[in-house]
C-alpha positions in Angstrom: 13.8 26.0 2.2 15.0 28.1 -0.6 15.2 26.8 -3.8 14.1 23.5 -2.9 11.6 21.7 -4.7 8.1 21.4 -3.6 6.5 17.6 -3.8 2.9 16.1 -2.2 3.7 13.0 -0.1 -0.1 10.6 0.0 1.0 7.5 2.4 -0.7 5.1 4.7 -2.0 1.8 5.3 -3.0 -0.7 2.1 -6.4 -0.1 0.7 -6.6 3.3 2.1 -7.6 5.3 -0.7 -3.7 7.0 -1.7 -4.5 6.0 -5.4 -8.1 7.3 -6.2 -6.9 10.2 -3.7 -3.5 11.2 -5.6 -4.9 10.8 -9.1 -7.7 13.6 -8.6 -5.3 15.9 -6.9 -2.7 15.5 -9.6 -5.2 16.1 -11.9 -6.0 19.4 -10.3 -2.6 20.3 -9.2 -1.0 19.7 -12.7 1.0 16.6 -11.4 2.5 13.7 -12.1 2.9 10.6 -10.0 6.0 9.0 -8.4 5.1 5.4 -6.8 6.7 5.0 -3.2 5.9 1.0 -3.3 8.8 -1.4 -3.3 6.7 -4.5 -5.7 4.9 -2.3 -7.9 8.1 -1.9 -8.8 7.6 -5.5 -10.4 6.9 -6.0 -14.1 4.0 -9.0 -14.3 3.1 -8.2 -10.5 -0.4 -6.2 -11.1 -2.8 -7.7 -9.3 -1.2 -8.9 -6.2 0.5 -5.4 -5.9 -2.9 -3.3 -6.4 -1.2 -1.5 -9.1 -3.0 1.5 -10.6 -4.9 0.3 -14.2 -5.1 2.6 -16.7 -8.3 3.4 -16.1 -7.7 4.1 -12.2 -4.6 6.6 -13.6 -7.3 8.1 -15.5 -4.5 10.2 -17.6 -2.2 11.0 -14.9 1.3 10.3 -15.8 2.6 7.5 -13.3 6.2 6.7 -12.3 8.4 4.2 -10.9 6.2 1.3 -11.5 6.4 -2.0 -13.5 9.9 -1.0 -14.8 11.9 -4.0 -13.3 11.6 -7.9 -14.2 11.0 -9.4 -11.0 14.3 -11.7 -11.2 15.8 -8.4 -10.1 16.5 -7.2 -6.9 16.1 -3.6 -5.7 17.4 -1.3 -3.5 16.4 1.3 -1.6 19.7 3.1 -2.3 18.7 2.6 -6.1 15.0 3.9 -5.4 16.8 6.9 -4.5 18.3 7.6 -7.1 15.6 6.6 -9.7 12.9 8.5 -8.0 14.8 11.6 -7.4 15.4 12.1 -11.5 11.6 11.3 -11.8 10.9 14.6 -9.5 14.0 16.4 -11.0 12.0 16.0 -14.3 8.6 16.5 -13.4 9.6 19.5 -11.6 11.8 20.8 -14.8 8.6 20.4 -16.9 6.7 22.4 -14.1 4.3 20.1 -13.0 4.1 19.2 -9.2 5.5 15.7 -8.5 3.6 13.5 -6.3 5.2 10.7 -4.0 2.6 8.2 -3.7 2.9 4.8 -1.6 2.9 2.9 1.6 6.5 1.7 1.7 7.5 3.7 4.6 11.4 3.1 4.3 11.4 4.6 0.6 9.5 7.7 1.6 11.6 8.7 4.3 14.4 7.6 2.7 13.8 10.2 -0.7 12.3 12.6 1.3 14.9 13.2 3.8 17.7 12.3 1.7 19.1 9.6 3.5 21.4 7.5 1.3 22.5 3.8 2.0 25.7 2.9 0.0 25.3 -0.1 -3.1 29.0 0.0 -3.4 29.6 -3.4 -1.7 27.4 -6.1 -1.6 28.0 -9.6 -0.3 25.0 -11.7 -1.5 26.7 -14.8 -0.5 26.7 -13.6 3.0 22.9 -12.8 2.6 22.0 -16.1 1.5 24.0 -17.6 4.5 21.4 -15.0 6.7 18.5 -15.9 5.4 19.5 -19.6 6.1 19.8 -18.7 9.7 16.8 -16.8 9.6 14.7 -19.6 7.8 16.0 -22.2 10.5 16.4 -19.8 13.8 13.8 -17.3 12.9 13.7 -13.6 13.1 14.6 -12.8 16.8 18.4 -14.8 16.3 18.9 -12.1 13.5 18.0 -9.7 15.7 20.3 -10.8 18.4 23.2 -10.6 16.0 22.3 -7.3 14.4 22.0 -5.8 18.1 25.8 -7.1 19.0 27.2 -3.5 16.6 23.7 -1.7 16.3 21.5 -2.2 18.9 19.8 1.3 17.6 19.3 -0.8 14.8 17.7 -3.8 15.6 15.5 -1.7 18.1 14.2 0.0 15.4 13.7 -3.1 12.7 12.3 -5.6 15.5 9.0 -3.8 15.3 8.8 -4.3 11.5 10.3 -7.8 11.4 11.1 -7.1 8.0 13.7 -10.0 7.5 15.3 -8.2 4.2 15.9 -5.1 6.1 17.4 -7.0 9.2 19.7 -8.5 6.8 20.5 -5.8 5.0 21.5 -3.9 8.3 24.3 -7.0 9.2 25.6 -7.2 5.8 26.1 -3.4 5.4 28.5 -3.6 8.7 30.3 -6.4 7.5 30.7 -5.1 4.1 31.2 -1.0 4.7 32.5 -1.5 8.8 29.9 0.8 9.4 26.6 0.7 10.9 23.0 1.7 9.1 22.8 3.8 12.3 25.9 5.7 11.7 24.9 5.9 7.8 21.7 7.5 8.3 22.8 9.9 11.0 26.0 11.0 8.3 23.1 11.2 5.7 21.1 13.5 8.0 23.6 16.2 7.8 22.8 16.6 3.8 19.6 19.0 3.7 16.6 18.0 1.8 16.1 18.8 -1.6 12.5 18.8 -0.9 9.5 20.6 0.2 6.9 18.3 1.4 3.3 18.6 2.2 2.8 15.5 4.0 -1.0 13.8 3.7 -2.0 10.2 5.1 -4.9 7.9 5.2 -6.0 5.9 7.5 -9.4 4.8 9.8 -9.8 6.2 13.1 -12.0 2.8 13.6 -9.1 -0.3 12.8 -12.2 -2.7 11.5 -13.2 -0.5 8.8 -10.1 -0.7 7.5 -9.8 -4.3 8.2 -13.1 -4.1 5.8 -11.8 -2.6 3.7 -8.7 -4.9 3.2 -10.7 -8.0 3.2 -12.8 -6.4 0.0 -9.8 -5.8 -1.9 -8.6 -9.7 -1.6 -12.0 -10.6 -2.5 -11.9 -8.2 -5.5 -7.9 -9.6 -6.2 -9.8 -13.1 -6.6 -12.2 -12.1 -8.8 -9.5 -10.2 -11.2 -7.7 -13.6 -11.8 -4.8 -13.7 -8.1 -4.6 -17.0 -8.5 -3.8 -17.4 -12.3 -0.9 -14.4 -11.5 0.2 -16.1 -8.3 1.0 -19.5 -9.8 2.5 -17.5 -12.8 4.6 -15.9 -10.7 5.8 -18.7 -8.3 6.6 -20.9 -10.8 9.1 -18.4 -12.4 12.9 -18.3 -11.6 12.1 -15.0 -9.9 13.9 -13.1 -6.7 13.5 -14.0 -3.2 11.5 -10.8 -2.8 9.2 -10.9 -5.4 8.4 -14.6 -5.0 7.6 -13.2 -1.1 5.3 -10.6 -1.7 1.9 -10.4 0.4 -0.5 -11.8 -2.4 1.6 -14.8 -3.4 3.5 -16.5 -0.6 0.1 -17.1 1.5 -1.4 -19.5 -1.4 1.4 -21.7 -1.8 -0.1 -24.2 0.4 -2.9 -24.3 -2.0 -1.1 -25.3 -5.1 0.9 -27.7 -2.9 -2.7 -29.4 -2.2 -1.8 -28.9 1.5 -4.3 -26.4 2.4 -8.2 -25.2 1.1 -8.4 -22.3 -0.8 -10.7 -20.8 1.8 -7.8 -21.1 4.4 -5.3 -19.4 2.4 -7.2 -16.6 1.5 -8.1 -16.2 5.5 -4.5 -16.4 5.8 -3.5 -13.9 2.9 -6.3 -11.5 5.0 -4.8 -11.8 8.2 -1.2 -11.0 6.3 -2.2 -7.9 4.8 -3.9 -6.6 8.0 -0.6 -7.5 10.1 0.9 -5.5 7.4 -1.4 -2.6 7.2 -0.7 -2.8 11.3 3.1 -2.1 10.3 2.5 0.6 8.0 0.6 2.9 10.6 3.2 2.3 13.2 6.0 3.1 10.8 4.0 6.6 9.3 3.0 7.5 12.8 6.5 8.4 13.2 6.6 11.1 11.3 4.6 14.2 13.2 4.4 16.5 9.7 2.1 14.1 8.2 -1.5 15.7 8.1 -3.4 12.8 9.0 -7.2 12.4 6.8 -9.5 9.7 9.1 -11.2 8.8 6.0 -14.0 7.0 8.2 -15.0 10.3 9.7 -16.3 11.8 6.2 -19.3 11.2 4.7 -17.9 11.3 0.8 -14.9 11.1 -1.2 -15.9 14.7 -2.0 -14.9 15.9 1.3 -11.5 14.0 1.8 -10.5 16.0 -1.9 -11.7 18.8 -0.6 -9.6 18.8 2.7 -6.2 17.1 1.0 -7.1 20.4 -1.3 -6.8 22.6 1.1 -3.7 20.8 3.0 -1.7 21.3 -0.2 -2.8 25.0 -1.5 -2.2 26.3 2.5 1.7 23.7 1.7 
């Protein structure tokens, strides 16, 4: 599109590779990175979150990370906004903005301009949700989002992403109108953007199952547990206090479960997840896909991802 502005997209699964990737391409490109990630949006949150340290940014300007306390909530309406004057003002300095994450919903969300109103928000009513979903579970939720948007809860029941469920039933009670009809009004506003899309991910599930497992075991080692009870015993926000990382070792400070257990657990969490993200990025038929378990070095995934972006 004419006069639109070009960006690099790096998604897929947890411990694929999307920050070792992105930093040596935006070091060759001239770039600058915008994280697509909705807790490394946290402040305090680094381990759990695999956030970037500074020597893993390795001088690469990095955006949209850290900047809120995590007694916040966020949006994906306010991601929007935030990360779209990130790109306006990479682009404006005339480096090449990178969007750089595996939260699925914030990718296609800024790339394809879809907008979800803030105007009205009823967080009693979402409190009274999550109640029901606490004591009914996920699939009652469901059944009450799919009553006015059954497009909706078709789509979400995959994810079983309770917030997003939620979200969807509040927005109709508060706006009249569905997320279904929202996103199909939002459709109708061209992109700003011209994206190269590149993703990671392992032809062969179990070596990135491997993978995954190695990071948790590395997250132990760089202090998980001293953050984790840091951050649960904070008055912090629903979602942060839920985040894959923390959650899953609450039974261990409780004395109710081994540490051993809980870490299986956490494992088995952040595979289910990594599960989720592939389904949700296999969606999208523009994303050049990189099967990093069918090169033999890191060298050769650059080298391709290269290519992908000078032929973008």
């Amino acid at each position: 599109m004419e006069n639109s502005i070009k960006v690099v997209s790096i998604v897929g699964p947890t411990a694929s590779g999307k920050t070792k990737l992105s930093v040596e391409l935006a070091k060759h490109f001239n770039g600058e990175i915008v994280s697509a990630d909705s807790m490394q949006i946290y402040s305090g949150m680094q381990i759990a979150t695999a956030k970037p340290t500074k020597a893993e940014m390795d001088g690469v300007p990095h955006h949209m990370m850290g900047f809120l306390p995590p007694d916040k909530t966020y949006s994906v309406a306010s991601y929007v906004n935030d990360a779209s004057k990130c790109i306006a003002d990479i682009h404006s300095r005339g480096m090449l903005p990178f969007i750089v994450g595996g939260t699925g919903l914030y990718v296609d969300s800024l790339l394809n301009n879809i907008s979800f109103s803030d105007d009205k928000r009823d967080e009693e009513y979402c409190s009274r949700l999550r109640k029901i979903g606490e004591e009914d579970g996920t699939d009652r939720l469901l059944d009450m989002l799919s009553e006015f948007d059954p497009e909706s809860a078709q789509r979400l029941r995959g994810g079983r992403n309770i917030k997003r469920i939620i979200r969807a039933i509040e927005f109709y009670k508060t706006t009249g109108k569905t997320i279904t009809e929202q996103i199909k009004e939002s459709h109708n506003i061209p992109s700003p953007y011209s994206a190269v899309k590149l993703g990671l991910n392992c032809r062969d599930r179990q070596v990135l199952y491997d993978r995954i497992n190695r990071r948790v075991d590395i997250m132990l080692d760089e202090g998980l547990l001293e953050e984790a009870q840091r951050v649960i015993n904070s008055e912090l926000s629903y979602t942060s206090v839920k985040a894959i990382g923390y959650k899953e070792l609450i039974p261990y400070f409780k004395g109710s479960k081994s540490l051993n257990d809980c870490v299986e657990k956490l494992k088995m969490e952040t595979r289910r997840y990594a599960k989720r993200q592939i389904t949700w990025f296999k969606r999208d038929t523009e994303i050049n896909w990189i099967y990093i378990d069918e090169y033999n070095s890191f060298e050769e995934i650059y080298s391709y991802a290269k290519a992908v972006i000078e032929r973008g």
